[in-house]
N, C-alpha and C positions, 0 to 999 in steps of 0.2 A: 295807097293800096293799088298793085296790078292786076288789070285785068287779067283773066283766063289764060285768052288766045294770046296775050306778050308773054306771057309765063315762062319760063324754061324748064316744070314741070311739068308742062301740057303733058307732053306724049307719058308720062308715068300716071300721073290721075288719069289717063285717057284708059291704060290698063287696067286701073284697080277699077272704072268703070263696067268696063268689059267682063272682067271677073266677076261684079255684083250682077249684072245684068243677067248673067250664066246662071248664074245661082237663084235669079228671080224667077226664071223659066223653069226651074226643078220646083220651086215653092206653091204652096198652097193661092190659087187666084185671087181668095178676101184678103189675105195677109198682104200679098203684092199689091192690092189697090191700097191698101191703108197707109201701106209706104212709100210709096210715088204719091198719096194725097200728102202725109207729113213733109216729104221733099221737098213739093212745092209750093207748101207754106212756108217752108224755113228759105224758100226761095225768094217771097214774096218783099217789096220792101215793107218796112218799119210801119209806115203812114197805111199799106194797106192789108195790112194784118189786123190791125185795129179796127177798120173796116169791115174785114173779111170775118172778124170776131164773132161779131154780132148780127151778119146773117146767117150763119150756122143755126141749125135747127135748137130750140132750148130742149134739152132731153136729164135726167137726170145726173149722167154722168158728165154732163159740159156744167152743171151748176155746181157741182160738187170738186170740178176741178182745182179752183185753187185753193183747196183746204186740202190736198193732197203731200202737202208739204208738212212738217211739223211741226216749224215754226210757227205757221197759220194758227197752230191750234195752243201754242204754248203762251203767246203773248197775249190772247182772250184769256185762259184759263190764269196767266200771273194777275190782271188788271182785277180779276173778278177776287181772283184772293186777297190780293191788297186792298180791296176796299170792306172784304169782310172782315181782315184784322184788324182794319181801323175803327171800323164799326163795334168789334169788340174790346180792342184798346181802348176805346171812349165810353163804352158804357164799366169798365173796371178802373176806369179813372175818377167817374161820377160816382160810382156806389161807393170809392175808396175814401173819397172824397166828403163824400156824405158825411 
């Protein structure tokens, strides 16, 4: 992976920079902080994102964050259904059985 400044798309990212930068100055101030804060997290390395994670204030929207995905919420709700079919596959196996 090269860096940036070797790049020989420097001077084109350095545009589309320009351009967003244009755009952030017409936008709303809270919206523009929020995205210069996102920027430079996703700027941040690996090791101190994880770091950075967990001094962020706990509010309820950082708790609730990774249950924003669907997955999150489909592989609790399969585990909890498989273990009530089994539950009731086992007790119609014992009555049947009876």
């Amino acid at each position: 992976m090269r860096l940036l400044k070797e790049s020989s798309k420097k001077e084109l990212l350095r545009d589309q920079y320009e351009q967003l930068w244009s755009e952030l100055l017409t936008s709303d101030e809270e919206k523009a902080e929020k995205i210069l804060k996102e920027l430079n997290y996703d700027l941040l390395p690996s090791r101190k994102k994880k770091i950075h994670r967990f001094k962020t204030p706990r509010t309820l929207k950082n708790t609730l964050l990774p249950f924003k995905t669907h997955l999150t919420w489909i592989i609790p709700l399969c585990v909890i259904a498989l273990y009530v079919l089994a539950y009731v596959l086992f007790i119609r196996l014992s009555l049947w059985l009876e």
